[in-house]
Backbone as CSV, one residue per row, in Angstrom:
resi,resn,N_x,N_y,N_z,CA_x,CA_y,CA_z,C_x,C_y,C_z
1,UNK,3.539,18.385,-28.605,4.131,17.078,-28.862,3.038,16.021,-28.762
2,UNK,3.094,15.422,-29.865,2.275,14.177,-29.669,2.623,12.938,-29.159
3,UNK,1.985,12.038,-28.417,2.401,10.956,-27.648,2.589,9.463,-29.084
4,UNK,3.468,8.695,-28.642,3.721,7.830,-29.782,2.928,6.543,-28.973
5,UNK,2.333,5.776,-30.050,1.770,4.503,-29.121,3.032,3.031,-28.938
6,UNK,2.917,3.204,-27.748,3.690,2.233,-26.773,3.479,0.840,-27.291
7,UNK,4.638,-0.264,-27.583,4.760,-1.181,-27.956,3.980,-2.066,-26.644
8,UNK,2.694,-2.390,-26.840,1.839,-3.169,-25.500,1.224,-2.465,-24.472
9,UNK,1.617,-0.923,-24.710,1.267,-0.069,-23.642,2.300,0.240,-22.660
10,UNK,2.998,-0.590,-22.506,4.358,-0.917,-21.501,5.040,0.280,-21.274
11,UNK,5.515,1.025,-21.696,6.242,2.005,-21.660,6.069,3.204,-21.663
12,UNK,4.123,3.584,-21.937,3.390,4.839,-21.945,4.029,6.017,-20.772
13,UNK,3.678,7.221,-21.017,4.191,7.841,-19.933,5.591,8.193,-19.490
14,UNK,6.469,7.066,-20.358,8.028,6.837,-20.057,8.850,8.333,-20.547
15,UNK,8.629,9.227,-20.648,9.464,9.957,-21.956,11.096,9.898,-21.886
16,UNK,11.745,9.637,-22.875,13.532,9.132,-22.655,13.872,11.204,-22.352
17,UNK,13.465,11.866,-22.327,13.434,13.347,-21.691,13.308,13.216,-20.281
18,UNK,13.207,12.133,-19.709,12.618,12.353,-18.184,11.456,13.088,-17.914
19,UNK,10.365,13.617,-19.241,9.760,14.543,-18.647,8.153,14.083,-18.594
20,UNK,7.565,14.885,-17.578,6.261,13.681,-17.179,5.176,14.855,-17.979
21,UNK,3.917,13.531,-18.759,3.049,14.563,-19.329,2.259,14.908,-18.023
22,UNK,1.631,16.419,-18.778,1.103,17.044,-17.542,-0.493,17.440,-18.108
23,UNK,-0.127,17.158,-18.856,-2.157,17.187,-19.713,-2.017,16.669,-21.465
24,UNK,-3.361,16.123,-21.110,-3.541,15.912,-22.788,-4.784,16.652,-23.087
25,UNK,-5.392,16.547,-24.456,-6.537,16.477,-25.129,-6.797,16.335,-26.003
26,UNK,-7.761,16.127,-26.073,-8.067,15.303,-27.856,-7.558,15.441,-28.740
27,UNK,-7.478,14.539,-30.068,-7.099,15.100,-31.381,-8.629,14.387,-31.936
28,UNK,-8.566,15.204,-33.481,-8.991,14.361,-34.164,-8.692,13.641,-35.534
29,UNK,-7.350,13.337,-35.382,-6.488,12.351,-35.841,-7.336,10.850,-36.284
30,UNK,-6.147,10.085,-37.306,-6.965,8.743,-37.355,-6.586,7.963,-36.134
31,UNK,-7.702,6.872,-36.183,-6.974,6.064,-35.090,-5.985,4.637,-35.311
32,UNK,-5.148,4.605,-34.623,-4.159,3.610,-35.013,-4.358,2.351,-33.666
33,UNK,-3.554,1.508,-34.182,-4.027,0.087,-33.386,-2.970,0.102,-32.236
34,UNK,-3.851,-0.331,-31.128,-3.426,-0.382,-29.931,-4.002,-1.717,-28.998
35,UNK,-3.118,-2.295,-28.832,-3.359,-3.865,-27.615,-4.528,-4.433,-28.686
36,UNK,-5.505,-4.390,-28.461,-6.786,-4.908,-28.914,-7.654,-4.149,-29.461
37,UNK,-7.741,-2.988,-29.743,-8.053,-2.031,-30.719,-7.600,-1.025,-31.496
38,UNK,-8.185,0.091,-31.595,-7.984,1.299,-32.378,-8.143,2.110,-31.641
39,UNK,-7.318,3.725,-31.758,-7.554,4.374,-30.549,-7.025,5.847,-30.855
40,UNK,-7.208,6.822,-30.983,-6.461,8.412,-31.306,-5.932,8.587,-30.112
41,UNK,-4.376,9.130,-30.559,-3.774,9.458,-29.664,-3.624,11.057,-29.378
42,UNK,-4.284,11.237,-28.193,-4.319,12.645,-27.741,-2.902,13.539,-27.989
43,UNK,-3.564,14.709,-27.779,-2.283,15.616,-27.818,-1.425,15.543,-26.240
44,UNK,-0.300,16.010,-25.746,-0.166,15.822,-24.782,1.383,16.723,-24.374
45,UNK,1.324,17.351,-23.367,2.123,18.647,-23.116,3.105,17.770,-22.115
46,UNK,4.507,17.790,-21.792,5.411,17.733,-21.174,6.105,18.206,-20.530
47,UNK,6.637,18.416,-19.376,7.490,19.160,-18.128,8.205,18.190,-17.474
48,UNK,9.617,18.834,-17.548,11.146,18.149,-16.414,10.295,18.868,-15.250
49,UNK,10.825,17.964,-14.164,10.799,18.154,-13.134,11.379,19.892,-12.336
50,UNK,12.602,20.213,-13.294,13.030,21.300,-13.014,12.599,22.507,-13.426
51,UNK,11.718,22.175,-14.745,10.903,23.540,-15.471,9.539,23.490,-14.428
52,UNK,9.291,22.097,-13.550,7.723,22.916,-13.103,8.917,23.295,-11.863
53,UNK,9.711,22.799,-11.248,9.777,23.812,-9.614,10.285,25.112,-10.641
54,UNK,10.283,25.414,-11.451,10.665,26.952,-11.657,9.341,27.416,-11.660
55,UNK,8.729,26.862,-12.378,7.465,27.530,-12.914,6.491,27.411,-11.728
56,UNK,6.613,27.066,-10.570,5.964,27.268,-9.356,6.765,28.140,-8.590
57,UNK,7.798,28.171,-8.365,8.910,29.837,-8.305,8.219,31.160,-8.670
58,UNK,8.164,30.753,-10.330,7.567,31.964,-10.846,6.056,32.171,-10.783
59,UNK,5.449,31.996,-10.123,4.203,31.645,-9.430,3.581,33.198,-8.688
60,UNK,2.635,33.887,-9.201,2.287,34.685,-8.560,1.829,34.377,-7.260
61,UNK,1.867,35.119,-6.113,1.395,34.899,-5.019,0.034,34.236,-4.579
62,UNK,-1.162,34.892,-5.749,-2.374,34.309,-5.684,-2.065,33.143,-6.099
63,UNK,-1.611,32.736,-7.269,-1.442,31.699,-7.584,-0.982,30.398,-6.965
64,UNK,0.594,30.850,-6.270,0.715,30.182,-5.210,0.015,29.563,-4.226
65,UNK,-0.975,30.435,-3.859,-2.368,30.086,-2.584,-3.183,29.048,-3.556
66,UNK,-3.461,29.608,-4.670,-4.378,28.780,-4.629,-3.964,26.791,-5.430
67,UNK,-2.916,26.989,-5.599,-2.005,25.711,-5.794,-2.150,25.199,-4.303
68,UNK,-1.800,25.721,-3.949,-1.358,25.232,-2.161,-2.812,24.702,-1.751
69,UNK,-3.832,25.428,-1.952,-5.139,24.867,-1.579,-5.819,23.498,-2.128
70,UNK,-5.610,23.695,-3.635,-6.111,22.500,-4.216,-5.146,21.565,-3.855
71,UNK,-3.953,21.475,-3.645,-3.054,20.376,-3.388,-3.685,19.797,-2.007
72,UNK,-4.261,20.758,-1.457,-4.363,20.070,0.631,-5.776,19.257,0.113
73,UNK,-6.367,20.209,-0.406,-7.536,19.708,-0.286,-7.919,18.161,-1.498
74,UNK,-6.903,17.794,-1.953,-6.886,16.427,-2.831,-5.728,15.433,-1.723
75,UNK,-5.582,15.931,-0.587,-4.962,14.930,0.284,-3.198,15.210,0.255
76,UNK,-3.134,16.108,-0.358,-1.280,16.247,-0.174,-1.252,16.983,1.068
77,UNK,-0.007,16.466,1.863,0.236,17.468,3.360,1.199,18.605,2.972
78,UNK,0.463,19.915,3.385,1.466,21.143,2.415,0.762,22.247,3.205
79,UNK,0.837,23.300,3.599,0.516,24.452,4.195,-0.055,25.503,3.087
80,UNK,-0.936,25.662,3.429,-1.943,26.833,2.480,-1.297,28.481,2.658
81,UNK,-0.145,29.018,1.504,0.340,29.956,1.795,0.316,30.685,0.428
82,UNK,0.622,31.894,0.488,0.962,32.244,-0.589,2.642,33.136,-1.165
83,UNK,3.302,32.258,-0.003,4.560,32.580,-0.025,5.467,31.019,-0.694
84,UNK,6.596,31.339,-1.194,7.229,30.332,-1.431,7.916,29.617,-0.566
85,UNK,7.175,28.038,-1.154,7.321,27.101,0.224,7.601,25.588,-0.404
86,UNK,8.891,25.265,0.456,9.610,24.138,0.028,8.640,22.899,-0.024
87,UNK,7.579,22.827,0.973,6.786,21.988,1.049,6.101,21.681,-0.170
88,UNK,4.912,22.951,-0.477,4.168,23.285,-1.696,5.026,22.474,-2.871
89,UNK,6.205,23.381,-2.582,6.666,22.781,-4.205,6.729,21.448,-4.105
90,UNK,7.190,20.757,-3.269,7.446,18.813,-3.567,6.329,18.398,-3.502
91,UNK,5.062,19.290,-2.828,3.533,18.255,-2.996,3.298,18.733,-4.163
92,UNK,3.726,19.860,-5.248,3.347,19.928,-6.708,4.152,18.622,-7.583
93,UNK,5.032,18.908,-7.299,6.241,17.666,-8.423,5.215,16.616,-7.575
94,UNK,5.097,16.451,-6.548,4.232,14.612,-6.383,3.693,14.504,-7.267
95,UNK,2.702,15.779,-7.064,0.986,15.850,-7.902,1.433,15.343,-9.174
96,UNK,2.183,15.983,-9.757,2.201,16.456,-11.417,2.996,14.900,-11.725
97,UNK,4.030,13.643,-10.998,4.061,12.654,-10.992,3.072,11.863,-10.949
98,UNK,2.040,12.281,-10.343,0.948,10.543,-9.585,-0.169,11.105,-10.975
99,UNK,0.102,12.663,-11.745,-0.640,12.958,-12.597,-0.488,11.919,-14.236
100,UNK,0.784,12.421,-14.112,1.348,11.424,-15.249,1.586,10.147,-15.389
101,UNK,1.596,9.576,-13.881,1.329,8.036,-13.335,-0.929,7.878,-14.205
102,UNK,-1.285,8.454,-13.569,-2.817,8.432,-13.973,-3.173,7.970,-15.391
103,UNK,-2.561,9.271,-15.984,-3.312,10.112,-17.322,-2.198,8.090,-18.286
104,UNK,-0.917,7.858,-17.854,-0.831,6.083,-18.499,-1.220,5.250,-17.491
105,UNK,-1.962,5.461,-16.657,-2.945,4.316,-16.588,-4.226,4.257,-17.250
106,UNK,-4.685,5.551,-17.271,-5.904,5.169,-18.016,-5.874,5.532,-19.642
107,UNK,-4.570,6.132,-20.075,-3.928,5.214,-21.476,-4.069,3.334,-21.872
108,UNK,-3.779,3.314,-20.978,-3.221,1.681,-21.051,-4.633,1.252,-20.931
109,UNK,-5.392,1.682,-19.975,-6.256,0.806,-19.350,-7.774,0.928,-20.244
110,UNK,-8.037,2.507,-20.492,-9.451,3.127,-20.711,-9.159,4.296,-21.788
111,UNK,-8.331,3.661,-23.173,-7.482,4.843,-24.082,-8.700,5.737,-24.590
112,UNK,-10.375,5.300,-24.720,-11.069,5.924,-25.518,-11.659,7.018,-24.327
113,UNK,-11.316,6.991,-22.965,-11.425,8.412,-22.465,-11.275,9.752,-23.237
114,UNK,-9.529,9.646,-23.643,-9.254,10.876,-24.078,-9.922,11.054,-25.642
115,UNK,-10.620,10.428,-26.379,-11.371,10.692,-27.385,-11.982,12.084,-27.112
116,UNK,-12.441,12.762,-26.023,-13.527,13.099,-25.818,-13.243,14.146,-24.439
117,UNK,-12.293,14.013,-23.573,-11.881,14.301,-22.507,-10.475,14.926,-22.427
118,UNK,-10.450,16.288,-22.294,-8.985,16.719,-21.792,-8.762,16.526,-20.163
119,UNK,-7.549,16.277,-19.425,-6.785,15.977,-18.502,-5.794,16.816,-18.099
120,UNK,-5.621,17.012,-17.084,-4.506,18.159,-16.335,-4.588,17.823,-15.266
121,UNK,-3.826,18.930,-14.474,-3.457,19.008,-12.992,-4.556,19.163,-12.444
122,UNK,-5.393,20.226,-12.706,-6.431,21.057,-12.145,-7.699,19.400,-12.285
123,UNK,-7.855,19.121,-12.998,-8.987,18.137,-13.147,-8.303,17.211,-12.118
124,UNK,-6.781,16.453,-12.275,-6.713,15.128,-11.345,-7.206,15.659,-9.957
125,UNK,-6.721,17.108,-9.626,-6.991,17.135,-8.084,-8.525,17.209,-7.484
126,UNK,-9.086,17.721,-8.805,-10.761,17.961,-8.141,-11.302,16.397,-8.310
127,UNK,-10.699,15.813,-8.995,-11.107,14.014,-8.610,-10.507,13.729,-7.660
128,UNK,-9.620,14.106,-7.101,-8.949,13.277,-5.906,-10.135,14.208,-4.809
129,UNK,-10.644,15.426,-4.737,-10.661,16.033,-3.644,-12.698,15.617,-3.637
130,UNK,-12.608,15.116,-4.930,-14.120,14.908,-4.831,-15.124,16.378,-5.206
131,UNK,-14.578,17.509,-5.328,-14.949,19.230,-4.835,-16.071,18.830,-6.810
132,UNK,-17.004,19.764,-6.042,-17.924,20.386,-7.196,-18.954,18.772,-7.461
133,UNK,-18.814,17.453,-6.767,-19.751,16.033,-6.884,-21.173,16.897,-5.968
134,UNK,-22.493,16.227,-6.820,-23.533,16.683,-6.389,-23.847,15.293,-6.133
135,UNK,-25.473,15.355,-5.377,-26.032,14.141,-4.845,-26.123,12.919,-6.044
136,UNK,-26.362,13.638,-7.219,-27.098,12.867,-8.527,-25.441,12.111,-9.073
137,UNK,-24.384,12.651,-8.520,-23.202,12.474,-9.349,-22.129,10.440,-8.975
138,UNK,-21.079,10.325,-8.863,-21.120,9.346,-8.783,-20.629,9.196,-7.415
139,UNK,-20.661,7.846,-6.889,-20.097,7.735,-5.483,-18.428,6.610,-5.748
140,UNK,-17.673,7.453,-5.149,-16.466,7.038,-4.842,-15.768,6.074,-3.622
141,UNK,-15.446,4.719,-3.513,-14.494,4.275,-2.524,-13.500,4.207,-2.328
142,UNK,-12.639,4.664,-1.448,-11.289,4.930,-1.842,-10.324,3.818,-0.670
143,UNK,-9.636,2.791,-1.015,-9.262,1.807,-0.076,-7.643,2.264,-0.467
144,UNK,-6.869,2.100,1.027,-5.466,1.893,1.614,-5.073,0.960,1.407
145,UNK,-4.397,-0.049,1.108,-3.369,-0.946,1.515,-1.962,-0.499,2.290
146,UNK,-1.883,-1.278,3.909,-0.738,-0.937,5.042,0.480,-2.450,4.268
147,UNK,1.674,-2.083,3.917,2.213,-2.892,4.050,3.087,-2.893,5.159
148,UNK,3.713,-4.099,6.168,4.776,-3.706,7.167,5.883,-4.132,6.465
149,UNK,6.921,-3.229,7.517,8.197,-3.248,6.558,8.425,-4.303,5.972
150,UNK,8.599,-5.006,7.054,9.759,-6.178,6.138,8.984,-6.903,5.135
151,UNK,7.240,-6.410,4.812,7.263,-6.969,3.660,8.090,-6.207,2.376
152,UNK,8.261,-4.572,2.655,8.486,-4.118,1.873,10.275,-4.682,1.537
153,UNK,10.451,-4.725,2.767,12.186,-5.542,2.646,12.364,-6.254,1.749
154,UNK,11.656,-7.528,1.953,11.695,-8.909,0.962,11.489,-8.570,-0.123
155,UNK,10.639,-7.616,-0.713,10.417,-6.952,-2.184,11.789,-6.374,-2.681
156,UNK,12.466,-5.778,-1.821,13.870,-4.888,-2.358,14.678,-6.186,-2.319
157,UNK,14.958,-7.175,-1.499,15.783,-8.235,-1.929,15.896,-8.908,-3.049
158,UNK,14.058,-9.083,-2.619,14.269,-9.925,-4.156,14.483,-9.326,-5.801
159,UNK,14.217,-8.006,-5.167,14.312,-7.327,-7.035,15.911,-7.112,-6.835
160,UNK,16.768,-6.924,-5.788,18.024,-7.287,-6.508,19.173,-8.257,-6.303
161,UNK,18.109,-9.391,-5.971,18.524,-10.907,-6.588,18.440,-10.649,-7.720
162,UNK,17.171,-10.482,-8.059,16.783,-10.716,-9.630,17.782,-10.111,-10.148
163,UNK,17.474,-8.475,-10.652,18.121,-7.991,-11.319,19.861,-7.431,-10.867
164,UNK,19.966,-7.737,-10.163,22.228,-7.229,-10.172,22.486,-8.436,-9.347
165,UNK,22.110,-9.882,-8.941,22.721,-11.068,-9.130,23.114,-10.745,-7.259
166,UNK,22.945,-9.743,-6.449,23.326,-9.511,-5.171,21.883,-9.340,-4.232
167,UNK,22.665,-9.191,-3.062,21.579,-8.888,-2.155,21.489,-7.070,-1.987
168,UNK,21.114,-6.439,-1.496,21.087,-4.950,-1.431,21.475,-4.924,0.167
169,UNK,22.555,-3.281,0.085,23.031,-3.572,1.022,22.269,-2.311,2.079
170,UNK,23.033,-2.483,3.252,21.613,-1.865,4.578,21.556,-0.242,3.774
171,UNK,22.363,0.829,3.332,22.084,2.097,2.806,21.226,1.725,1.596
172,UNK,21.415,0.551,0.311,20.367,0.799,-0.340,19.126,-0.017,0.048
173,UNK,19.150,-1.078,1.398,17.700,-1.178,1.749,16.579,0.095,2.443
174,UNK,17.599,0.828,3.099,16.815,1.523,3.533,16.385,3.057,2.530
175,UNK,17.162,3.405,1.495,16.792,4.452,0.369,15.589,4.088,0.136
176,UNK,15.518,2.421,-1.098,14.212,2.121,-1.421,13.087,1.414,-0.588
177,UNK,13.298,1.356,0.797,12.100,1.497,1.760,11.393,3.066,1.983
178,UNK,12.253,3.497,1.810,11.692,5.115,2.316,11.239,5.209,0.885
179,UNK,11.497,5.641,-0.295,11.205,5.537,-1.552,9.671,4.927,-1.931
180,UNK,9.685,3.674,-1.550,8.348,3.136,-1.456,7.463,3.177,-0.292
181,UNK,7.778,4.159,0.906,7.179,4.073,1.877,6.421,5.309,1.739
182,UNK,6.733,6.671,0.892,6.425,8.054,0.925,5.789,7.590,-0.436
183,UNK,5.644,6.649,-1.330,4.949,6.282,-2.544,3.734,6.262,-2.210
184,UNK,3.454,5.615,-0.842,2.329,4.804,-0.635,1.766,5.551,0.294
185,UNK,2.452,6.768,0.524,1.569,8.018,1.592,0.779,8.973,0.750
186,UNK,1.299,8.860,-0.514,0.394,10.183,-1.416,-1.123,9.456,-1.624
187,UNK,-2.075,10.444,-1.834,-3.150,10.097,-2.040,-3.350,9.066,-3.034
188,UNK,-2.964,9.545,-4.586,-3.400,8.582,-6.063,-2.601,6.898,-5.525
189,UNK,-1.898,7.106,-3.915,-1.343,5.467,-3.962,-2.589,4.654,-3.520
190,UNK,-4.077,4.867,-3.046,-4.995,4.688,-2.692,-5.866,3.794,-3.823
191,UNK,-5.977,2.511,-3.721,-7.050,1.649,-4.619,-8.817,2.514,-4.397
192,UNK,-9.444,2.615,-5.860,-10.933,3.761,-5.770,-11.537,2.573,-6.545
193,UNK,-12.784,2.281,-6.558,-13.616,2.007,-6.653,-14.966,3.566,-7.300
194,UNK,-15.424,3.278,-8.717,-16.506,4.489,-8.570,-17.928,3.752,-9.414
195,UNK,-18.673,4.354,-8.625,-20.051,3.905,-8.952,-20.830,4.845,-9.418
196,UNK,-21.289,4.883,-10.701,-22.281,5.851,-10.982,-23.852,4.749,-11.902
197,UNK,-24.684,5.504,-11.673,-25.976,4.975,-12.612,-26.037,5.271,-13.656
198,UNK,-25.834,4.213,-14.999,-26.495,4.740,-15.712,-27.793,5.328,-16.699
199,UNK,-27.822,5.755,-17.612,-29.045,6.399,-18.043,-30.239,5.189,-18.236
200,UNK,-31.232,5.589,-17.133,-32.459,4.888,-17.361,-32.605,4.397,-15.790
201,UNK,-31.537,4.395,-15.010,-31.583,3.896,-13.548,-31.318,2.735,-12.831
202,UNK,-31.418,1.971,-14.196,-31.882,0.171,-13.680,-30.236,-0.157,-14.089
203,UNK,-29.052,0.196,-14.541,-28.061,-0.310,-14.232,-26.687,0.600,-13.841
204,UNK,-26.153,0.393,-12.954,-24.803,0.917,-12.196,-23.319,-0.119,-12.421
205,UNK,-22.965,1.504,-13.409,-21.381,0.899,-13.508,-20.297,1.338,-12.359
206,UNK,-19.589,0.164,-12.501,-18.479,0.192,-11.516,-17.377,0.048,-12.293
207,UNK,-16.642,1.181,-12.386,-14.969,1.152,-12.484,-13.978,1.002,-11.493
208,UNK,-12.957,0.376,-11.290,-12.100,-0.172,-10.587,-10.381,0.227,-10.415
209,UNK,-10.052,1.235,-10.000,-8.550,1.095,-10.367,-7.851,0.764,-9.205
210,UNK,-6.828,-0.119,-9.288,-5.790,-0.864,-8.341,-5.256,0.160,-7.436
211,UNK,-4.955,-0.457,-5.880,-3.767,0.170,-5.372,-2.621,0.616,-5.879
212,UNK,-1.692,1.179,-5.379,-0.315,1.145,-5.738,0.279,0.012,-5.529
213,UNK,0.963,-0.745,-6.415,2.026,-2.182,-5.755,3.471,-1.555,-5.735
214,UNK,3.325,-1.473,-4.757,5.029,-1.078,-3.721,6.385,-2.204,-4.770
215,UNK,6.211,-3.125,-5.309,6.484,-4.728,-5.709,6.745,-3.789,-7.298
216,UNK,5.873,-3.641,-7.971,5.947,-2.910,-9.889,6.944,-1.867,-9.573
217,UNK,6.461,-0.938,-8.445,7.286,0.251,-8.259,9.017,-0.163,-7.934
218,UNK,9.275,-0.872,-7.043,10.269,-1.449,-6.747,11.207,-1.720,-7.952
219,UNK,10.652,-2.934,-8.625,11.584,-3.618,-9.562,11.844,-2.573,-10.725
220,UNK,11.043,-1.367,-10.635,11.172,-0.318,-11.700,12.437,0.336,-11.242
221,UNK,12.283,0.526,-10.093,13.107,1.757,-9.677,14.555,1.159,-9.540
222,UNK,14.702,-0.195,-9.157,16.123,-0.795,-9.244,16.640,-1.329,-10.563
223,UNK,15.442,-1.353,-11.538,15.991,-1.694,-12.970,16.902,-0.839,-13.820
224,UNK,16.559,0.417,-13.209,17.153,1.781,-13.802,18.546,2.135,-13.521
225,UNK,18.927,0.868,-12.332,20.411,1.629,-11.665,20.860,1.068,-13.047
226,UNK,22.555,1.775,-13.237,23.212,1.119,-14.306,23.561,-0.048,-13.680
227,UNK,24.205,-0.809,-12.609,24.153,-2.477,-11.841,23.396,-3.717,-12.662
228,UNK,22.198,-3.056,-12.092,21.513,-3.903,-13.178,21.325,-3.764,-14.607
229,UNK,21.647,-2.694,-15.281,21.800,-3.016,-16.940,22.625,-3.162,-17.108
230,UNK,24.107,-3.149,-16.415,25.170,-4.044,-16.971,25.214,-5.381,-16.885
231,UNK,23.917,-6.235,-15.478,24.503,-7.313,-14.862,23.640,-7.962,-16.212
232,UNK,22.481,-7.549,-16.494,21.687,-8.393,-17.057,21.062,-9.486,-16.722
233,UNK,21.252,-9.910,-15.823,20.953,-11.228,-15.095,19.957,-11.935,-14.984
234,UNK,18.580,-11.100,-15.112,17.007,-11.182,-14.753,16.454,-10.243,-15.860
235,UNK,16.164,-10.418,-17.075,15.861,-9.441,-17.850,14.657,-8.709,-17.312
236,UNK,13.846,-7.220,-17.275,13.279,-6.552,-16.451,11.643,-7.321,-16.741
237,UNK,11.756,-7.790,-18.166,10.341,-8.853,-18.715,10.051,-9.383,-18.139
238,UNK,11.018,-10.170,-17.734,10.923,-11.497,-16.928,10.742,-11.801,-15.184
239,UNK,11.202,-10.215,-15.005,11.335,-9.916,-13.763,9.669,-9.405,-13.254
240,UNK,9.301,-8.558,-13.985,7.712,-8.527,-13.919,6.934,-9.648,-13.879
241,UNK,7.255,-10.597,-14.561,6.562,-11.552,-15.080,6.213,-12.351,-13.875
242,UNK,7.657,-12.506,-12.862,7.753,-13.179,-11.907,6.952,-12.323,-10.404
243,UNK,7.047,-11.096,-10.570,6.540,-10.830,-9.579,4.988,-10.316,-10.050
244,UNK,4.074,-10.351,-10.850,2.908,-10.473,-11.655,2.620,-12.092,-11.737
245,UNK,3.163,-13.204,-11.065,3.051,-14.685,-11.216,2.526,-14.648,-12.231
246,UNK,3.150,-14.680,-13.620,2.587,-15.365,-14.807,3.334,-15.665,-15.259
C-alpha cells in the first residue's frame, strides 16, 4: 500500500483502518507537491494493533527473546524472555505506535529522508538504543520534560471546554491523566538533539526533534470521543491553533 500525501501533512500516519505504518521504503515514483516542495512518497506496510499482538503470539521462541531484548535495550520496561509475555507484547504495540508516531514526523518534518532510506521496527530501536554508533559516528542528546499533574489536569479541562462545551468529569480526568502520563514514560516521548560533522570537519549539523506535548496528544485523544463530534463547539483547527498560540 502506498501512502497518499496528507492535505498540509496534518493527518500523515492517520490510517481511517486504525492501522499504524510499520515500515516504509523508497519508491522511485514521480514526485508530487508537498507543503513547500516536491517529494516521493515511499512505499509503506500497515498493521492493526490486533494482527501485530497475534503476530508476536506467533512468534518463535528465539524470536520472542530477541524482540524482548531489543525492546529493553531501546528503553522499554519488559523482561528478556523467550516465553510469551503480557508485558513484551504491550512494550511491542508501544514500539510499533511511537514507530509510526516517528516514521510522520519525519514525513512531515524531513520527507526527503525516505528518498533514500528504508524504516522499520528493527532500525527505530537501534536509534533509540544507540547499539552499533562508533567514535567517528554522531553524538546524541536526549532531554525529559517532568510535567506535574495538575499541569496535566488543566490541559484535560481545557480540551474539554473546548471541544464538548463541559468540564471532564473525575473518571474521565483521571483515564486521560494516566493516558498521558504512560505517553510520556516511553522512551520516543524524550526531546533528542543529534550532532554529527560534516564532510570536511569544519561544519556540524544539528538536528532537533521536540519532546512529546502531553497538550497535541490530549486535544487529539478527546477530539475522537463521539461528544465532541457531535458538540462541535471548538472545531479541532481551531482548537490546535489555540493551544499552538497562533
Amino acid at each position: 500500500m502506498s501512502m497518499t500525501t496528507p492535505q498540509g501533512g496534518a493527518n500523515y500516519g492517520q490510517g481511517a483502518d486504525g492501522g499504524l505504518i510499520t515500515a516504509v521504503t523508497p519508491t522511485q515514483g514521480p514526485r508530487v507537491p508537498f507543503q513547500t516542495g516536491f517529494v516521493r512518497i515511499p512505499e509503506s506496510k500497515r498493521q492493526t494493533r490486533s494482527g501485530l499482538a497475534q503476530a508476536y503470539r506467533n512468534m518463535s521462541p528465539a524470536m520472542r527473546q530477541a524482540l524482548a531484548q531489543q525492546l529493553k535495550d531501546a528503553g522499554y520496561k519488559t523482561p528478556v524472555t523467550s516465553k510469551f509475555s503480557i508485558k513484551v507484547r504491550d512494550a511491542f504495540l508501544e514500539a510499533n505506535e511511537d514507530l509510526n508516531d516517528e516514521i510522520t514526523f519525519r514525513f512531515q518534518n524531513d520527507p526527503a529522508y525516505f528518498d533514500n532510506n528504508s524504516y522499520d521496527l528493527s532500525t527505530f530501536l537501534k536509534e533509540l538504543s544507540n547499539s552499533g554508533a562508533d567514535d567517528k559516528g554522531p553524538s546524541v542528546v536526549r532531554r525529559k520534560t517532568e510535567y506535574r499533574p495538575e499541569t496535566i489536569d488543566n490541559v484535560i479541562i481545557s480540551a474539554f471546554q473546548d471541544l464538548t462545551g463541559r468540564g471532564p468529569s473525575q473518571e474521565e480526568l483521571d483515564k486521560y491523566r494516566a493516558k498521558a502520563t504512560q505517553r510520556l514514560d516511553r522512551p520516543s516521548a524524550m526531546g533528542e538533539t543529534v550532532y554529527r560533522n560534516l564532510p570536511g570537519g569544519k561544519v556540524q549539523e544539528q538536528i532537533t526533534k521536540e519532546a512529546f506535548d502531553p497538550r497535541q496528544f490530549l486535544y487529539s485523544q478527546i477530539a475522537k470521543t463521539d461528544e465532541a463530534k457531535a458538540n462541535k463547539i471548538f472545531s479541532f483547527y481551531d482548537a490546535f491553533k489555540k493551544v499552538l498560540g497562533v
